[in-house]
C-alpha positions in Angstrom: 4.2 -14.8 31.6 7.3 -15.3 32.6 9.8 -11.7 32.3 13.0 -11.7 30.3 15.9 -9.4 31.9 16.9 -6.5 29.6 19.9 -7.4 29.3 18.7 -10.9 27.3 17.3 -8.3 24.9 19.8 -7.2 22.7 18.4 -8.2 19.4 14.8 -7.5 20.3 13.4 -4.0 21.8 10.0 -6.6 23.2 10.7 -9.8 24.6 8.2 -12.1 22.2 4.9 -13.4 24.0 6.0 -16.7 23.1 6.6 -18.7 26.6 8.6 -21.3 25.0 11.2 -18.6 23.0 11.3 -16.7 26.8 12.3 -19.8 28.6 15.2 -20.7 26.3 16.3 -17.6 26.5 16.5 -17.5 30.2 18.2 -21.0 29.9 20.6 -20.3 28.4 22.4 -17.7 30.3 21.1 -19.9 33.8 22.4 -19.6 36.6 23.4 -16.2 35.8 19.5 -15.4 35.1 16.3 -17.4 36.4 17.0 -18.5 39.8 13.7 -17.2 41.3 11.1 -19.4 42.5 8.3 -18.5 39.5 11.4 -19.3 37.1 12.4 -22.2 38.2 8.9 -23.7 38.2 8.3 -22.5 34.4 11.6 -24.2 33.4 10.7 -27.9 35.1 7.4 -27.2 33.7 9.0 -27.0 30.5 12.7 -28.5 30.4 11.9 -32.0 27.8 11.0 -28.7 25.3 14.1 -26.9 26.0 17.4 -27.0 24.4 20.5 -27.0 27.1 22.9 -29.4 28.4 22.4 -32.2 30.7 24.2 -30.9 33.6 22.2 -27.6 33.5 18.5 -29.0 33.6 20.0 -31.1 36.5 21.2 -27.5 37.8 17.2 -26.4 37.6 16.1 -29.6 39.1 18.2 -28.7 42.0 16.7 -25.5 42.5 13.4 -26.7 42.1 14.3 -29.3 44.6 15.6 -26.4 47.2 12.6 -24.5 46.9 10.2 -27.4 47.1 11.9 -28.0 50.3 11.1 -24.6 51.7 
């Protein structure tokens, strides 16, 4: 399960278990939040369900590329 910052928490006092709801959350404040490695692979893993613009799942592919390349 992926963690959600605090600081994404302002309307909830528990991030919900829900992967999906964590993920979109994360998305949309990326690049600020969710550039580590376990992150990034839950977001690929997941970006056709995930609401953001074009240029920011290409952002996330990018980082997935980088760390593939480590």
């Amino acid at each position: 399960m992926i963690d959600v910052p605090p600081r994404l928490l302002w309307d909830y006092d528990v991030a919900p278990e829900n992967e999906l709801w964590r993920l979109q959350r994360i998305l949309d404040f990326f690049p600020t939040y969710g550039r580590d490695r376990q992150t990034i692979a839950a977001l690929v893993g997941h970006l056709d369900a995930l609401r953001a613009p074009p240029e920011v799942k290409e952002l996330v592919r990018l980082y997935a590329e980088h760390y593939e390349g480590r």
